[in-house]
C-alpha positions in Angstrom: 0.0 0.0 0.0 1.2 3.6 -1.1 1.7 6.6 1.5 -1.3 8.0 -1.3 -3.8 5.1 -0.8 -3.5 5.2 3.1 -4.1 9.2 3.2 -8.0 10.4 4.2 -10.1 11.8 2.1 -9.5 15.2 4.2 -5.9 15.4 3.0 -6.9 16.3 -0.2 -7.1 19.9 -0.2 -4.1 20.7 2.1 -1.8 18.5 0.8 -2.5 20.2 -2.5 -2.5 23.4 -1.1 0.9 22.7 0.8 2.5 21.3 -2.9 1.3 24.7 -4.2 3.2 26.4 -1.7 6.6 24.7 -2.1 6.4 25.3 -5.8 5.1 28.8 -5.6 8.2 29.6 -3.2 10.6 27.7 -5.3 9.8 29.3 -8.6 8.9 32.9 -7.3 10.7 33.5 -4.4 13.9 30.6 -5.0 13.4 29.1 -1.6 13.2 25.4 -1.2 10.8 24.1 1.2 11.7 20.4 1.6 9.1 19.7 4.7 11.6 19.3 7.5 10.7 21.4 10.5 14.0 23.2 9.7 11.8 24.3 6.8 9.3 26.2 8.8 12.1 28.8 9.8 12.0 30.2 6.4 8.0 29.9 6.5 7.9 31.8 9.3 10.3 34.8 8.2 8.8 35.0 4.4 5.4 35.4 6.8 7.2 37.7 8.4 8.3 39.6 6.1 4.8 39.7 3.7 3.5 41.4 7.4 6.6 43.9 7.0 5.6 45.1 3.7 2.1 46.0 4.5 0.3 43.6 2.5 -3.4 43.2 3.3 -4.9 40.2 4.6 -6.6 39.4 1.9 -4.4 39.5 -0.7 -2.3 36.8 1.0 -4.9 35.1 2.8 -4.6 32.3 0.0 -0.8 32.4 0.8 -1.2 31.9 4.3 -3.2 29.1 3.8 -0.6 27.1 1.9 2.0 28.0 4.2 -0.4 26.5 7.3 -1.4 23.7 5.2 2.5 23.3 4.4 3.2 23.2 8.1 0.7 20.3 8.7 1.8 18.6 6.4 5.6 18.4 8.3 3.7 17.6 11.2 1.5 14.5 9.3 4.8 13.6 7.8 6.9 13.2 11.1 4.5 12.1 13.6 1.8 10.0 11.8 -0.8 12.9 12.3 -3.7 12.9 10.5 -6.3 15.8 8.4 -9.5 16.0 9.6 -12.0 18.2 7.7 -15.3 19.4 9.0 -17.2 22.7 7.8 -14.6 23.4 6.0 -12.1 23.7 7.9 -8.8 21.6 8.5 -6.5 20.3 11.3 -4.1 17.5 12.0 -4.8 14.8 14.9 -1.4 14.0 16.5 -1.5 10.3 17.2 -2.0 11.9 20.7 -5.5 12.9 20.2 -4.3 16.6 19.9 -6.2 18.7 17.4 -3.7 21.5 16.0 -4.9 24.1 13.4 -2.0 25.1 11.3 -3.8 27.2 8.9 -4.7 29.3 11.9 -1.1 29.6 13.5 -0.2 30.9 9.6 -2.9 33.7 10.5 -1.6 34.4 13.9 1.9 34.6 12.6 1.0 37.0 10.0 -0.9 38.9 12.3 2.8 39.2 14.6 2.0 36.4 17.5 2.3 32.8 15.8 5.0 30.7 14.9 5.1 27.1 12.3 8.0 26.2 13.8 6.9 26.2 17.3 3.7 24.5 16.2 5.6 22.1 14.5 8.4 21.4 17.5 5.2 21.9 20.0 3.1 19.1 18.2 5.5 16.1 17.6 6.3 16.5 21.0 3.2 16.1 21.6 2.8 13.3 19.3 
């Protein structure tokens, strides 16, 4: 059995999203996102850095999204996690039982109080 064939149906979407983010940063901004959690240190300072400039929230809420969703999936891919889905909305299940919202931490980062990394250290901990 594949990693593919064993994913949930509510991977889908954020693993998708998370591919589009690796290639978006590779091709526009030349930085290589190879989901290690030493990864999410250049997450969290391009975040970082799109709150710098001034850009509105919604014209890199789609952005934000993929970066969270890109965070999850180092998490899914360390630990065993899992994406749950439900109103539209998307977390990883540590093998814990934890929920963690990574999409959200992205927003918090933005917004200057959130970190991937520490998400990501804090949950396979966890896990």
């Amino acid at each position: 059995m594949t990693a593919q064939e064993t994913r949930p149906h509510a991977a889908a979407k954020p693993v998708r999203w998370a591919a589009d983010a690796v290639a978006t940063m590779r091709e526009g901004a030349r930085v290589r996102l190879d989901y290690t959690a030493q990864s999410l240190w250049r997450v969290d300072r391009m975040i970082e850095e799109i709150r710098r400039e001034g850009a509105p929230y919604e014209a890199v809420e789609s952005v934000l999204r993929g970066f969270g969703a890109y965070a999850g999936e180092v998490v899914v891919r360390q630990t065993g996690a899992e994406w749950w889905a439900t109103g539209g909305e998307h977390w990883i299940r540590t093998t814990d039982g934890r929920l963690w919202d990574p999409m959200a931490e992205a927003r918090r980062c933005f917004a200057g109080n959130g970190s991937l990394r520490l998400l990501c250290r804090d949950a396979t901990a966890a896990g």
